[in-house]
C-alpha positions as CSV (number, residue, x, y, z in Angstrom):
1,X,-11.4,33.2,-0.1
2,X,-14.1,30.6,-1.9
3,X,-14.0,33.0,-4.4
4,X,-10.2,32.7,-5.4
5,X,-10.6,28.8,-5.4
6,X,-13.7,29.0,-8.1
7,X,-11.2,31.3,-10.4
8,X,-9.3,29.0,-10.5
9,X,-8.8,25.9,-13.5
10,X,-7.9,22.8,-13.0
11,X,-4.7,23.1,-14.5
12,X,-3.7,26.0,-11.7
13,X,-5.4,23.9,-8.7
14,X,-3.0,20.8,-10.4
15,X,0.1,22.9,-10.4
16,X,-0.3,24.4,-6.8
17,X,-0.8,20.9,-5.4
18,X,2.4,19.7,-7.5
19,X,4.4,22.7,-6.3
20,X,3.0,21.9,-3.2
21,X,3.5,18.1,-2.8
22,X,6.8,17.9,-4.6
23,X,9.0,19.0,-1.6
24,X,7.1,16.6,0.8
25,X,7.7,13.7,-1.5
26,X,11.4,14.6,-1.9
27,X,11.8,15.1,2.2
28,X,9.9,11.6,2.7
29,X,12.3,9.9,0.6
30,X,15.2,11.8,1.7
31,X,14.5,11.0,5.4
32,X,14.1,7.1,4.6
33,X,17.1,6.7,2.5
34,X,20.6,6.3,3.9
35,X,23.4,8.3,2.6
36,X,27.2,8.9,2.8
37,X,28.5,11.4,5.5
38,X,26.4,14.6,6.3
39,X,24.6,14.4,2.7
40,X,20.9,13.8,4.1
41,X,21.6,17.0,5.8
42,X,22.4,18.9,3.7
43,X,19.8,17.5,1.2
44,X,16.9,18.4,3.9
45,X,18.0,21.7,4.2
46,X,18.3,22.5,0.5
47,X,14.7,21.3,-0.4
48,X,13.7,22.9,3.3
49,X,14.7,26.6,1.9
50,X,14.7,26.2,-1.8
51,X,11.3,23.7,-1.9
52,X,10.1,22.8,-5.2
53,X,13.5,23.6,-6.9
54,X,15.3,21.8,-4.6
55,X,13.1,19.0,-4.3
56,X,13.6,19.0,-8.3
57,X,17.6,19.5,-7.5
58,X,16.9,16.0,-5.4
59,X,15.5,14.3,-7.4
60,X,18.0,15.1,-10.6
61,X,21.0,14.4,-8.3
62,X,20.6,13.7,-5.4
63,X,18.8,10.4,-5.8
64,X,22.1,9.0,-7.1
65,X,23.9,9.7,-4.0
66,X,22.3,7.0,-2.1
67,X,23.5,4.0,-0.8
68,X,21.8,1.0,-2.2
69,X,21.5,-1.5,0.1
C-alpha cells in the first residue's frame, strides 16, 4: 500500500484529493444554502451518485438556483 503512495507525483496525489474533496465542498454548500421546492434534494442526490461531475454540475448551475437572502 506505502508503495502505491510513493509512485505517485504530486500532481496525481493533487488530483485525487481534488476529485476527492470537490463533492464534499459541493454537499457542504448545498446543505447550508436554501432553495426553491425539492431542489436541495435533488441536488444532494445528483452530487451523492454522480460525485465529482455533479459536484461540478453544482457548481455550473446549480449555484444559481439559490435563494439569496
Amino acid at each position: 500500500m506505502t508503495m502505491l503512495f510513493l509512485s505517485l507525483g504530486i500532481f496525481e496525489i493533487l488530483l485525487i484529493l481534488l476529485i476527492l474533496l470537490f463533492p464534499i465542498l459541493a454537499l457542504v454548500d448545498i446543505l447550508k444554502s436554501k432553495f426553491d421546492g425539492n431542489n436541495k434534494l435533488i441536488w444532494v442526490l445528483v452530487v451523492v451518485f454522480t460525485n465529482t461531475i455533479g459536484a461540478i454540475l453544482y457548481f455550473l448551475i446549480g449555484k444559481n438556483q439559490k435563494i439569496q437572502e
